[in-house]
Backbone bond lengths (Angstrom), bond angles and torsions (degrees), N, CA, C in turn:
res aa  C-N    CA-C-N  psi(-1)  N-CA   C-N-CA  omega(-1)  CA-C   N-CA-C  phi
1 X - - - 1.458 - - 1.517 109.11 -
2 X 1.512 114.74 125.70 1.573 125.74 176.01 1.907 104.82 -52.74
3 X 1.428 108.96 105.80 1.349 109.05 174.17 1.430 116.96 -104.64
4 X 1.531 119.30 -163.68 1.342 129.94 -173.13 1.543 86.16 -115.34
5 X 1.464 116.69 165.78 1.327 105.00 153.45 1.357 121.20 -86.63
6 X 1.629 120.12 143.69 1.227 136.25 -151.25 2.001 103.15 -94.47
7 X 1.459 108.38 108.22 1.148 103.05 162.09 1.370 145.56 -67.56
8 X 1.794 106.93 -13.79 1.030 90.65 -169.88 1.445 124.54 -87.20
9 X 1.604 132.17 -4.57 1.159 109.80 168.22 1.806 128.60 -63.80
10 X 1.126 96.92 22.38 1.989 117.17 171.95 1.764 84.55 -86.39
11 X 1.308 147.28 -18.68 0.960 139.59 -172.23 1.260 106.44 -81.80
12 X 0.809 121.69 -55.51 1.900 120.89 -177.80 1.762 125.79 -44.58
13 X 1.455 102.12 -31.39 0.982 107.47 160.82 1.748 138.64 -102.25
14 X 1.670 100.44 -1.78 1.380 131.76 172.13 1.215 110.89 -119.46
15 X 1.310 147.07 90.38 1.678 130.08 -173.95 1.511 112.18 -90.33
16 X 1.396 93.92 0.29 1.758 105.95 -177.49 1.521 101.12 -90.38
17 X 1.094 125.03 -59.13 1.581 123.03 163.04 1.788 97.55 106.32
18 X 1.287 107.07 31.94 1.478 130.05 171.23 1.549 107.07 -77.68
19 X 1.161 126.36 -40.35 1.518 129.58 153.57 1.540 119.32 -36.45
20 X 1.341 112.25 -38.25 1.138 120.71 178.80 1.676 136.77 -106.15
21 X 1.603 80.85 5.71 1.620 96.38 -177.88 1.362 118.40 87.61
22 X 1.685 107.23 5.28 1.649 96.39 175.09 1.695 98.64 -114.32
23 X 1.291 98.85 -178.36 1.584 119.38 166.10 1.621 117.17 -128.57
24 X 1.211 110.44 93.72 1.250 122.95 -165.30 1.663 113.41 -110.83
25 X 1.547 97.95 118.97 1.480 111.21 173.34 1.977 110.25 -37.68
26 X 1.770 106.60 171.23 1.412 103.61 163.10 1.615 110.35 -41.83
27 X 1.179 99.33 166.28 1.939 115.94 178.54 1.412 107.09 -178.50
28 X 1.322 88.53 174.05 1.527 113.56 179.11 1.627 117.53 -121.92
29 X 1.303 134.11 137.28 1.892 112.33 152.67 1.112 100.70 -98.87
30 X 1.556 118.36 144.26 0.886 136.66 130.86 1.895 145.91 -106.89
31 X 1.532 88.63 153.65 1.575 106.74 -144.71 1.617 101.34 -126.68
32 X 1.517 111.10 -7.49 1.467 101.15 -161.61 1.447 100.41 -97.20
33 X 1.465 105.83 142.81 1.692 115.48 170.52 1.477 108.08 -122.69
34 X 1.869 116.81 -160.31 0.949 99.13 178.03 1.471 125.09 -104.97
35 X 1.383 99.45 8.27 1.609 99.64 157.54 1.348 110.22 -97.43
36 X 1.237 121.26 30.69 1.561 105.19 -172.41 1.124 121.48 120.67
37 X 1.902 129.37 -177.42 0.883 119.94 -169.35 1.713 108.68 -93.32
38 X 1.127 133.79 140.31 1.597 130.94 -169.80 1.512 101.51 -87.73
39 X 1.686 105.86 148.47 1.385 96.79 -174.36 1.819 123.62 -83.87
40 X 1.344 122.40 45.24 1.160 131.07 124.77 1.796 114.51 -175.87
41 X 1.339 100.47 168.00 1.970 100.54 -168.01 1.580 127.80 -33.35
42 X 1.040 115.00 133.61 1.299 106.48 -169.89 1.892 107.94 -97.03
43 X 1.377 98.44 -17.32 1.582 101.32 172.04 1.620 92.79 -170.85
44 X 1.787 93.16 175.48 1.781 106.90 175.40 1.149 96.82 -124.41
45 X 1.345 105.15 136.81 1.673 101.87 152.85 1.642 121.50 -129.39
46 X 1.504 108.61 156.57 1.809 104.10 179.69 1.496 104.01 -46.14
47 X 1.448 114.94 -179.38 1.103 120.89 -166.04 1.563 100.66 -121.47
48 X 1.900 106.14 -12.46 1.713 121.31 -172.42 1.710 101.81 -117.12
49 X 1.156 119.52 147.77 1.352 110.56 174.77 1.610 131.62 -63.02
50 X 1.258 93.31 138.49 1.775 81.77 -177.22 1.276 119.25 -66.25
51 X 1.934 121.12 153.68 0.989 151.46 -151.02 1.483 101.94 -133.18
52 X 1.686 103.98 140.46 1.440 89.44 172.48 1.280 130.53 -68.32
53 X 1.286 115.33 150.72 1.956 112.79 -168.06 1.087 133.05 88.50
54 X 1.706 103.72 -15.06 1.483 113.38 148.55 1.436 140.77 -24.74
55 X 1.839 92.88 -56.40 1.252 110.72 -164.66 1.928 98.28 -73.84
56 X 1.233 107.85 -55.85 1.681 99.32 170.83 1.557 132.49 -70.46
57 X 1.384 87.93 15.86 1.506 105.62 164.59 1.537 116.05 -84.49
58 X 1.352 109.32 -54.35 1.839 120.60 166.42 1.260 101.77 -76.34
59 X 1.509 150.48 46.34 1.237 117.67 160.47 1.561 111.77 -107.56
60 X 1.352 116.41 8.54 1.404 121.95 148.20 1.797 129.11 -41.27
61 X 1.739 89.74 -40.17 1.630 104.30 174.07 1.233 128.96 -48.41
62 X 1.818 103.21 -21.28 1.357 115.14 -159.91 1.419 108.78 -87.04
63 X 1.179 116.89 -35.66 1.101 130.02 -174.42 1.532 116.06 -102.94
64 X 1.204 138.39 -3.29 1.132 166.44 -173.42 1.441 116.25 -90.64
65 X 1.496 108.55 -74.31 1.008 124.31 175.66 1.737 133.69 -131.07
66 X 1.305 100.68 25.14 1.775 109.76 -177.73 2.052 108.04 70.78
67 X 1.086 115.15 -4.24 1.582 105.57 -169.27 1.859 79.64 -99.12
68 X 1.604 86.18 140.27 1.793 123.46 -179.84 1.464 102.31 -98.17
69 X 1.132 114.39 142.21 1.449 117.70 -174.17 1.881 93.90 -93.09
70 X 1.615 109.43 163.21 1.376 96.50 -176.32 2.067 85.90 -171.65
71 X 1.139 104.07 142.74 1.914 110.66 178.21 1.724 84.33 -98.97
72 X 1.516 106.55 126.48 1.385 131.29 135.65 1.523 131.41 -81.97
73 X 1.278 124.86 129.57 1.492 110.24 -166.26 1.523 99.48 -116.12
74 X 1.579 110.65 95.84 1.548 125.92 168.74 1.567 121.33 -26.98
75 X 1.195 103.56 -48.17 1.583 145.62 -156.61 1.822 102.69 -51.49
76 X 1.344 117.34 -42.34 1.090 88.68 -159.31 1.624 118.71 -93.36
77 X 1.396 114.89 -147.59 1.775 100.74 -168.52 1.525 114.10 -86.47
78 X 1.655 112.04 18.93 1.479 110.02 -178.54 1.579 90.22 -111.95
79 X 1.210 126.07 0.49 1.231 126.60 165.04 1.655 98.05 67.30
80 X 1.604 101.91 -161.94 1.824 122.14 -149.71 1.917 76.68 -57.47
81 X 1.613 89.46 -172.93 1.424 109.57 174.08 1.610 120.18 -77.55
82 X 1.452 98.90 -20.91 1.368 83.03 -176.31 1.657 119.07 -60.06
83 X 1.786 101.01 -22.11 1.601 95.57 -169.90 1.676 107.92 -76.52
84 X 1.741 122.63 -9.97 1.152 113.87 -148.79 1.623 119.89 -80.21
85 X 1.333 106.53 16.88 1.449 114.77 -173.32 1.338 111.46 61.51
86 X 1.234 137.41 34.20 1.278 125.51 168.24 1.391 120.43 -50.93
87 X 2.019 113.96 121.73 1.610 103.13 -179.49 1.840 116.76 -122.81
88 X 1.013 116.27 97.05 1.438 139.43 -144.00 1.941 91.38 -89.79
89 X 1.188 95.80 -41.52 1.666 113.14 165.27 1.552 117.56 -41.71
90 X 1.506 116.83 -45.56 1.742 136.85 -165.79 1.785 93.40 -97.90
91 X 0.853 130.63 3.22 1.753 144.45 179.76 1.348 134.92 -66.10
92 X 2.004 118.91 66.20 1.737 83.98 -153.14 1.657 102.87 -91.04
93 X 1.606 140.08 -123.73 1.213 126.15 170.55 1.190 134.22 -123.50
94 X 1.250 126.96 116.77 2.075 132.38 -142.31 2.089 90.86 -57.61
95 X 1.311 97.95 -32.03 2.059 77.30 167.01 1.482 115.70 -82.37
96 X 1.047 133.24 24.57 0.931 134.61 178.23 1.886 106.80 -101.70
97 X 1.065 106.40 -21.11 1.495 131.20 -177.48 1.427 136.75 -86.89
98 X 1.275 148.92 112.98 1.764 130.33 179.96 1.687 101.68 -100.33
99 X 1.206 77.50 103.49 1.666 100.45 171.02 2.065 91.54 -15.81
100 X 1.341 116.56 -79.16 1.233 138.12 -159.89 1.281 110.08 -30.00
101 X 1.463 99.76 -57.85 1.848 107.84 -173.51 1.503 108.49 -88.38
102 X 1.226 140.31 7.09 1.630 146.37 152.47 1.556 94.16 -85.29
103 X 0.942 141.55 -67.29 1.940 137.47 -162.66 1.883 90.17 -73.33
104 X 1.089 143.37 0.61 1.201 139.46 -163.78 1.801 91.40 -117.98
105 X 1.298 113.00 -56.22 1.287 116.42 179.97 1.643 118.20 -54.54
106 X 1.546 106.68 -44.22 1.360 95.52 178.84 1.346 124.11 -83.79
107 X 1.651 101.31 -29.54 1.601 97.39 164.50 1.523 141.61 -25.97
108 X 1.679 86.22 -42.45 1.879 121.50 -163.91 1.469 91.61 -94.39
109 X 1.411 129.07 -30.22 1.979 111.46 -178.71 1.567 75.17 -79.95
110 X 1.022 156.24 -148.06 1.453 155.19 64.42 2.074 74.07 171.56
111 X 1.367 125.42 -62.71 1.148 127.38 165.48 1.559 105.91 -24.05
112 X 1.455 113.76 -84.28 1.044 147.88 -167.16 1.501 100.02 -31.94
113 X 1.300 109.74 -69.79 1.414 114.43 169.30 1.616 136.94 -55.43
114 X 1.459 112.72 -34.55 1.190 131.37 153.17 1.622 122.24 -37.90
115 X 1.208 110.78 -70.20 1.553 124.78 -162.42 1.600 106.30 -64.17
116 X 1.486 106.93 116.28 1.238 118.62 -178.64 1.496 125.28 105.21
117 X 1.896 93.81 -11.61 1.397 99.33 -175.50 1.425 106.35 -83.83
118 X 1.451 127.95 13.40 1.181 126.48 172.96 0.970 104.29 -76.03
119 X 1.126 132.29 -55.94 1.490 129.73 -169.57 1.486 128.47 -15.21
120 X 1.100 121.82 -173.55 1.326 120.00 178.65 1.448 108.23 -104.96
121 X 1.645 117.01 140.28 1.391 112.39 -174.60 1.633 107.29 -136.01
122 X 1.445 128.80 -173.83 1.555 109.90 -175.87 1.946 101.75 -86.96
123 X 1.384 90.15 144.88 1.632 94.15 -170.52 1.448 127.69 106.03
124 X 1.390 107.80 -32.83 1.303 135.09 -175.80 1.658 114.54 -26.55
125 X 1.776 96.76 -48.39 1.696 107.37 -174.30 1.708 94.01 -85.03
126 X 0.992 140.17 -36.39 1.227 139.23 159.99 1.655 120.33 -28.55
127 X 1.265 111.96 -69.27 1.241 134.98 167.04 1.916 115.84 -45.64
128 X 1.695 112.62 -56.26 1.113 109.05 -178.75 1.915 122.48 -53.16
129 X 1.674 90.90 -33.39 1.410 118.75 -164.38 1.592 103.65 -77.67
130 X 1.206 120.19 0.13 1.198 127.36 171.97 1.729 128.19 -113.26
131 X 1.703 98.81 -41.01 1.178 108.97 -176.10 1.897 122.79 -102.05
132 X 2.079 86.76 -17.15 1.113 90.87 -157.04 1.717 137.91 114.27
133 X 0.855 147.12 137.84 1.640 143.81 -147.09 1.858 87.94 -90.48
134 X 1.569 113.13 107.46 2.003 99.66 -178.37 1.779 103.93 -80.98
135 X 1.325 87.03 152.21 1.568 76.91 166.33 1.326 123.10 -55.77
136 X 1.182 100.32 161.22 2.083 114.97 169.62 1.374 94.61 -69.19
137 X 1.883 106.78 169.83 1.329 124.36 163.55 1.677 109.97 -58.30
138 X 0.982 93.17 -59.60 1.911 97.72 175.89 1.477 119.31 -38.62
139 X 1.203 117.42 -53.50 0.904 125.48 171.75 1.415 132.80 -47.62
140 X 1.327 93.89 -69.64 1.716 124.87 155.88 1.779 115.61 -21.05
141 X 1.362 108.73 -57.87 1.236 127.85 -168.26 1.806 120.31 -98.87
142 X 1.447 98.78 -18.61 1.577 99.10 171.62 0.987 122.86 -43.67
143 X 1.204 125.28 145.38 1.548 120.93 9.55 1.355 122.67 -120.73
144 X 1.721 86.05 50.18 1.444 107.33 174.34 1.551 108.55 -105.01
145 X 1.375 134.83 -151.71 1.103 152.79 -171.00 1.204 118.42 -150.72
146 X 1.666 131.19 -170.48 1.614 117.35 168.03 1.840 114.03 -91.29
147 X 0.986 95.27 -2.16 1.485 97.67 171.09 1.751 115.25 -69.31
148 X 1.069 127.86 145.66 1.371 118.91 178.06 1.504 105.02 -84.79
149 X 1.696 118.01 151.16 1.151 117.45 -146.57 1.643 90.08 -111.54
150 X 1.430 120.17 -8.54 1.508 114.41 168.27 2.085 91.20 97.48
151 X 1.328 109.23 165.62 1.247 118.09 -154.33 1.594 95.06 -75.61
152 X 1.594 122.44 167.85 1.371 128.38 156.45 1.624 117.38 -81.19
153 X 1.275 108.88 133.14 1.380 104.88 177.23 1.832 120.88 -49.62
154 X 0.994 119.75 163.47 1.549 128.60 -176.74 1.551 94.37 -78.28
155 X 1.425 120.63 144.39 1.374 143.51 169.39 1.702 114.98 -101.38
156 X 1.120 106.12 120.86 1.648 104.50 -170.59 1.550 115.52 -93.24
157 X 1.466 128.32 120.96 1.365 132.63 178.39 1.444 114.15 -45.21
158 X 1.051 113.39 154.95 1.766 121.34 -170.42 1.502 103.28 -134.29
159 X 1.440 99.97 116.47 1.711 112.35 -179.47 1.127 127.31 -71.49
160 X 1.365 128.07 128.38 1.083 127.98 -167.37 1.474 119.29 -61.86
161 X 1.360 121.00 167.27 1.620 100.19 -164.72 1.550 106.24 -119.40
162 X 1.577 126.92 144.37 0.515 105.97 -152.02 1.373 121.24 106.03
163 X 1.383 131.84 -50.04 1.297 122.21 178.51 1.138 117.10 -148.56
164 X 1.374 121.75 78.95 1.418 140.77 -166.36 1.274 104.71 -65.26
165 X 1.504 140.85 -27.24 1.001 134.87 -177.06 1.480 127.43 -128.49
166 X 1.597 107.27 36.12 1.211 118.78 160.25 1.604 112.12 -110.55
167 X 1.174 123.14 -179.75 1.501 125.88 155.13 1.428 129.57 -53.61
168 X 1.161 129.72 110.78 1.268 121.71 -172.94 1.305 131.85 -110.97
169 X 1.335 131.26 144.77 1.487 130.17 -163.48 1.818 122.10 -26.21
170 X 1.184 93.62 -36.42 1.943 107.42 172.06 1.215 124.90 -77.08
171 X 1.527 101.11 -22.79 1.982 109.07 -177.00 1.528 104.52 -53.13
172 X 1.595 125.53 110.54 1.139 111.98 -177.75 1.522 132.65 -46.25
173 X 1.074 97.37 -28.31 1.952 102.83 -177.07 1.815 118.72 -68.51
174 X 1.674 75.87 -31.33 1.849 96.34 177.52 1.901 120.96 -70.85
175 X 1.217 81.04 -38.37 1.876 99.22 168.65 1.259 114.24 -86.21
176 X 1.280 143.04 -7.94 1.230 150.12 157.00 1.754 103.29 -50.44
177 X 1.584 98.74 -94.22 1.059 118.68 158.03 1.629 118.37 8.52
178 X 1.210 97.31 -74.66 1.511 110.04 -163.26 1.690 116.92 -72.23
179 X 1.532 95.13 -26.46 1.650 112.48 169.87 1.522 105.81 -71.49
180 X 2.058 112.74 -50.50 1.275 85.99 163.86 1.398 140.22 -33.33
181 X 1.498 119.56 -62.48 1.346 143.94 -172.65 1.718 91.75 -35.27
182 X 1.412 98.71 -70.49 1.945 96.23 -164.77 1.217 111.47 -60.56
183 X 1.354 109.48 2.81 1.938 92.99 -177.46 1.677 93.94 -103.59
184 X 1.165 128.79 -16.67 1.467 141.70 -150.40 1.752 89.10 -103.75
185 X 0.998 108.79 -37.98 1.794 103.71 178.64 1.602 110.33 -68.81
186 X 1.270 105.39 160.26 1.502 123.16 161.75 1.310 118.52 -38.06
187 X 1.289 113.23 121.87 1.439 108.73 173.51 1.345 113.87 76.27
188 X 1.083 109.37 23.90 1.669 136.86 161.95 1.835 98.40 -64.66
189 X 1.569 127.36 134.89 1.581 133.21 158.52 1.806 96.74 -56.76
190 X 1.043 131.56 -27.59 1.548 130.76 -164.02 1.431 99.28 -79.70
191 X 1.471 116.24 120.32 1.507 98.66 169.86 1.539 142.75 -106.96
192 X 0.809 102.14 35.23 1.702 124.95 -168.82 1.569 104.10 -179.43
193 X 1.219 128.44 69.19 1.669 108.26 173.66 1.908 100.39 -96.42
194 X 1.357 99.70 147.68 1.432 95.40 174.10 1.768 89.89 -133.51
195 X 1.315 106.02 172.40 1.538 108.27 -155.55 1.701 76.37 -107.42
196 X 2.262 106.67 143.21 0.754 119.36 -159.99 2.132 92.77 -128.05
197 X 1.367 117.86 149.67 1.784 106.25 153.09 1.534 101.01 -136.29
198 X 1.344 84.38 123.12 1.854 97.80 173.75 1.338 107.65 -110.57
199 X 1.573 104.86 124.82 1.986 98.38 152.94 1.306 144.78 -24.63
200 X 1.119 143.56 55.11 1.257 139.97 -173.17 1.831 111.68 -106.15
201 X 1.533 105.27 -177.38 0.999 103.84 166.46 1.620 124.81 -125.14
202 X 1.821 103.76 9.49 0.959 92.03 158.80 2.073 86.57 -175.04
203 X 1.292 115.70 -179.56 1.131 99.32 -134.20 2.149 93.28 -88.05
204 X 1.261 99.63 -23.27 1.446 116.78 146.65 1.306 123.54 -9.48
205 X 1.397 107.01 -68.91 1.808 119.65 -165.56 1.476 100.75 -85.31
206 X 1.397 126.37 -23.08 1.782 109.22 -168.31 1.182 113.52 -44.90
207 X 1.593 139.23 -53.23 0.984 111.85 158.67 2.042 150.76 -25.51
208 X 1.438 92.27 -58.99 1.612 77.69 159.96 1.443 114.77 -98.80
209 X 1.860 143.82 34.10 1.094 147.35 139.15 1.462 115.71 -62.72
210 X 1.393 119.85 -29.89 1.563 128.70 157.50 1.716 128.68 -107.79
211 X 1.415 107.19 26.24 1.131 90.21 177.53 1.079 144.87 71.30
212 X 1.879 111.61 13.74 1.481 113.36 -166.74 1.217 111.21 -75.03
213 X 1.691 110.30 146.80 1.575 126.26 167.74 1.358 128.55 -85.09
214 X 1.436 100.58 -7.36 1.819 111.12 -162.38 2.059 101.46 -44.30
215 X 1.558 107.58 -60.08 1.543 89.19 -176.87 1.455 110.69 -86.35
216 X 1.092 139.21 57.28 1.655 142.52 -161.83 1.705 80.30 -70.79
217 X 1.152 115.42 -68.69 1.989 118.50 -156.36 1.170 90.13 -65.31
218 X 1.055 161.96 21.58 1.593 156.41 143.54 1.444 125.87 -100.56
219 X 1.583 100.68 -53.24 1.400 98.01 149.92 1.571 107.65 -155.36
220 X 1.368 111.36 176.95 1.420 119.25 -146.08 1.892 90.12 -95.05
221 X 1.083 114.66 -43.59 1.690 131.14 -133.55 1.328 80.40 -118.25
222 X 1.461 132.06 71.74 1.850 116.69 156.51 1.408 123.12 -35.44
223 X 1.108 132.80 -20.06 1.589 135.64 -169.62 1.374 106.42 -74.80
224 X 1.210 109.65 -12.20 1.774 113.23 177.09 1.491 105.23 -96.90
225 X 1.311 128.56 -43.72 1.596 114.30 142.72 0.998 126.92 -37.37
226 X 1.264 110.50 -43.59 2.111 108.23 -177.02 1.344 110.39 -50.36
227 X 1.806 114.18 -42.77 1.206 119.65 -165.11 1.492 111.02 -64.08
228 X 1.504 113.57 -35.03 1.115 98.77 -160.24 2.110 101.87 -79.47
229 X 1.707 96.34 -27.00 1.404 104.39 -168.95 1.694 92.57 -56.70
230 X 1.523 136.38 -47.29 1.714 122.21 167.47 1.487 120.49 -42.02
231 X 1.261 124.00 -42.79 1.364 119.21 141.82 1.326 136.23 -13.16
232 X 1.576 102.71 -66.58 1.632 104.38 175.64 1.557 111.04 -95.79
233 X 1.418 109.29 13.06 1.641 108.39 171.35 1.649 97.01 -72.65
234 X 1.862 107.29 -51.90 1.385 108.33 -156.41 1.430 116.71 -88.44
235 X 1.658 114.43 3.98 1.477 135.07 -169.84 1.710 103.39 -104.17
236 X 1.224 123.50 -62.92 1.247 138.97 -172.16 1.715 120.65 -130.44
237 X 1.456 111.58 24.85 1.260 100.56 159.51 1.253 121.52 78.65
238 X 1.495 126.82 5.54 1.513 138.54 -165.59 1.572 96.97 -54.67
239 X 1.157 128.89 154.92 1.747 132.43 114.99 1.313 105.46 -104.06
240 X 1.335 126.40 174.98 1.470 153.85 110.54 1.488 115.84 -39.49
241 X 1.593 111.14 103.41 1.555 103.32 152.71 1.202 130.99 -142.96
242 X 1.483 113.21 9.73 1.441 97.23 150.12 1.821 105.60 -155.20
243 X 1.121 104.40 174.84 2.133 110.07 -169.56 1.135 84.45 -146.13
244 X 1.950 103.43 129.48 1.408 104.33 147.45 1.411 108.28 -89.77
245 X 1.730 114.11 -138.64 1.359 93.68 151.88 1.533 144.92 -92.13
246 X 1.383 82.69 1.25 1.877 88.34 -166.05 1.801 83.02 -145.53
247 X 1.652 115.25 32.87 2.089 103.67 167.42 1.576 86.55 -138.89
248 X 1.188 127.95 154.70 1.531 149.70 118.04 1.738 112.46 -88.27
249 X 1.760 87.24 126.79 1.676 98.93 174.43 1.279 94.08 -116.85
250 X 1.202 119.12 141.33 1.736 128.28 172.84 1.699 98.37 -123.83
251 X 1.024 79.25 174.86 1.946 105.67 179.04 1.501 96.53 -128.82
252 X 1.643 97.50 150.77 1.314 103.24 174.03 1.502 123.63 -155.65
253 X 1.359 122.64 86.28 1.371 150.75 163.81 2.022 108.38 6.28
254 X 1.230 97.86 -47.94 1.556 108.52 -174.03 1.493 123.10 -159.02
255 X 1.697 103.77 73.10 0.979 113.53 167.09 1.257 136.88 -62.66
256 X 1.364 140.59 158.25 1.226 137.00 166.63 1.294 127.82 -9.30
257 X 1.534 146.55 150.91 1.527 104.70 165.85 1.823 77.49 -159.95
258 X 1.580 126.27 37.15 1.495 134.38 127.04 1.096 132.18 -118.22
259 X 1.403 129.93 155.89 1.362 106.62 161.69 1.557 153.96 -61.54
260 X 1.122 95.60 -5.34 1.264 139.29 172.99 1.530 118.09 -56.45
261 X 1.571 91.60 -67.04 2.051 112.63 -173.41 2.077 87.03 -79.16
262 X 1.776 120.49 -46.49 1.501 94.64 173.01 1.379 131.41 -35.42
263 X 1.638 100.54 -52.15 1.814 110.59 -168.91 1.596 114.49 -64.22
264 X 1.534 107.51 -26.08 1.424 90.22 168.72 1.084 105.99 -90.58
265 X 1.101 137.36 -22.23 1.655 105.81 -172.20 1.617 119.03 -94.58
266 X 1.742 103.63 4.14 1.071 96.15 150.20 1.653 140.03 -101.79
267 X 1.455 97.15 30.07 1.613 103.77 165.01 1.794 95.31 -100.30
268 X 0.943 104.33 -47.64 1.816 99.09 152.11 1.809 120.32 -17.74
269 X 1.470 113.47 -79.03 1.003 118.28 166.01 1.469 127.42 -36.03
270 X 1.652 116.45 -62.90 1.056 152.20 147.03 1.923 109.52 13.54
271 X 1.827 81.31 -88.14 1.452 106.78 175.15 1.676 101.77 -50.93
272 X 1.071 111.35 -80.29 1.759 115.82 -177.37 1.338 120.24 -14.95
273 X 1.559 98.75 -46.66 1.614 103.82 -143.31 1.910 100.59 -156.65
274 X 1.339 110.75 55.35 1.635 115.32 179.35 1.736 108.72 -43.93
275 X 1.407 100.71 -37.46 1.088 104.51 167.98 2.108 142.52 -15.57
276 X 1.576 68.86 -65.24 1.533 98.90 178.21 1.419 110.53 -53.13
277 X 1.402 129.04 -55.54 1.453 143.60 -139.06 1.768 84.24 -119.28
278 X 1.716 142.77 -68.11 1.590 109.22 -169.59 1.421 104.02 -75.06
279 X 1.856 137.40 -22.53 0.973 115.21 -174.13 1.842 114.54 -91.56
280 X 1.299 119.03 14.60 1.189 127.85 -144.37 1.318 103.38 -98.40
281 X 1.717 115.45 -179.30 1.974 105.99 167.05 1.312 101.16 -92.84
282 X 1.247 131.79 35.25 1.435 138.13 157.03 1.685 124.42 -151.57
283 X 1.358 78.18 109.32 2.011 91.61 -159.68 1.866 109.49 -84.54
284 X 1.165 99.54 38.28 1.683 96.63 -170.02 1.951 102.60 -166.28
285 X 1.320 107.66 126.41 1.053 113.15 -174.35 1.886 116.92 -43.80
286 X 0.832 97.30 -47.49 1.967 106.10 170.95 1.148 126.12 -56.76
287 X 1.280 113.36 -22.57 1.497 125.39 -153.33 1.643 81.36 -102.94
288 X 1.397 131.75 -47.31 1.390 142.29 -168.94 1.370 97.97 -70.66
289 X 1.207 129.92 -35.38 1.756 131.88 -171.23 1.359 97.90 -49.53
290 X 1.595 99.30 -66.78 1.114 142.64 -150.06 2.049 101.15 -38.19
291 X 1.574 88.96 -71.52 1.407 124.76 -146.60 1.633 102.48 -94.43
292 X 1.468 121.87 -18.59 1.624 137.08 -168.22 1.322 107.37 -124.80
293 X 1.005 128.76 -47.75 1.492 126.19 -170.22 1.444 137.18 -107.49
294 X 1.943 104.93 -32.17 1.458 131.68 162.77 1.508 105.73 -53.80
295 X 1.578 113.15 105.86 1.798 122.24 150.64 2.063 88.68 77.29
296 X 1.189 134.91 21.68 1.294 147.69 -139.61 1.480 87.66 -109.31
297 X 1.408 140.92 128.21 1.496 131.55 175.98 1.803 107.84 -118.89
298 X 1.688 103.90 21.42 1.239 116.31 -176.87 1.467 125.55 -148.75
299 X 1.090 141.20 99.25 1.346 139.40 -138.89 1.984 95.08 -130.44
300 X 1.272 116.83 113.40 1.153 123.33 167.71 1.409 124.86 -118.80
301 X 1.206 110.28 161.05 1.487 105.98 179.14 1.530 104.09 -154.97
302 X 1.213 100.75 161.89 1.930 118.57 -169.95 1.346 109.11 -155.42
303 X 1.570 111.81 120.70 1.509 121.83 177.31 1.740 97.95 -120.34
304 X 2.084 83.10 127.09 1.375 96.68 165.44 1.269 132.69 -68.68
């Protein structure tokens, strides 16, 4: 994968990161994957949990030295990163990719596989009598079809009023930020986030800049997610800000704000991440517009 050069092994011998123009709490690098250790860090993280204001505390890094700030969540039962199998090795490069024809491709297997699976199979009344009658594909996917419906148009940020020339609630970097904060506060769903800076080149790729495995059973090669996640950098304002091991939470500057611009971009979602919508608390593409993505300044996803 086409990289930047990576500052942080200047960390090992600086843990303050004063070499680099930052001032950085205790930390760690990490380097370990699941073949092993890679031959140099793939990210840092604090060593104390993050706090709100943290995150606009490192955003000097960004501009400083190319490392993206990003919340890791220690917390859950796959524990720190070292256990999370990160494979940086299986990695090819999200420009290498069109968002369009990866969210088009899976749309069309995911069809493919679908159609017919309504049918009746042995067990079937067994199954209903337990779980319930699931929706159909049709259903599921309205009020679309198996054809891919082509991308959602881009949504444009709206300036705050009043102050044309400050930062405003939509500026993506600014809404990042602030999502950090709520996941970093008390009573945050995240349970251990500690504040992370990875090499990247934009906030898009961190995922395959470390090698994450979280959707491995969906797809093998995250960098074809990345592509599409640059997509919604340059469409709706996304960052990356936090990974468990198996969720991406993004922020998003300019979400939807009809029902209309929701439903497509949640066949968007859809394709990415089926996950979300049949394993989700909303089993039907509309219902997910609706309730996940409509006026939504937080977009997550989780592959089983």
């Amino acid at each position: 994968m086409a990289t930047l050069p990576n500052p942080l092994p200047k960390l090992a011998a600086d843990p303050s990161g004063r070499t680099l123009g930052l001032e950085l709490p205790p930390g760690k690098l990490i380097d370990a994957t699941r073949e092993g250790a890679w031959h140099e860090p793939l990210l840092w993280h604090a060593d104390a949990p993050a706090t709100p204001g943290a995150w606009s505390a490192l955003e000097p890094a960004r501009r400083t030295s190319g490392l993206l700030p990003l919340l890791v969540d220690v917390g859950g039962a796959q524990g720190g990163l070292e256990d999370w199998e990160l494979r940086p090795d299986e990695v090819s490069y999200p420009g290498d990719h069109d968002a369009e024809e990866v969210l088009a491709e899976f749309w069309e297997e995911y069809a493919a596989d679908e159609l017919g699976a309504d049918e009746d199979y042995p067990g079937k009344e067994a199954v209903v009598a337990v779980f319930g009658e699931p929706n159909t594909y049709d259903e599921t996917i309205a009020p679309y079809g198996p054809e891919w419906p082509g991308l959602a148009p881009a949504t444009t940020p709206t300036t705050a009023p009043g102050a044309p020339d400050a930062p405003t609630a939509t500026d993506p970097d600014t809404r990042a930020a602030d999502i950090a904060d709520s996941l970093s506060a008390d009573g945050s769903w995240l349970k251990d986030p500690r504040l992370a800076l990875v090499p990247a080149r934009r906030s898009a790729d961190i995922p395959a800049a470390i090698g994450w495995s979280g959707p491995v059973n969906y797809e093998g090669d995250v960098a074809r997610l990345c592509a599409v996640l640059r997509s919604w950098e340059d469409r709706f304002g996304i960052r990356v800000v936090a990974l468990t091991f198996d969720q991406l939470v993004l922020s998003v500057a300019a979400p939807p704000t009809t029902m209309a611009e929701a439903e497509a971009v949640a066949a968007e979602h859809f394709a990415f991440c089926p996950d979300n919508i049949t394993q989700g608390n909303h089993e039907a593409l509309r219902a997910y517009a609706a309730h996940e993505i409509l006026d939504q300044q937080v977009w997550s996803f989780w592959w089983d």
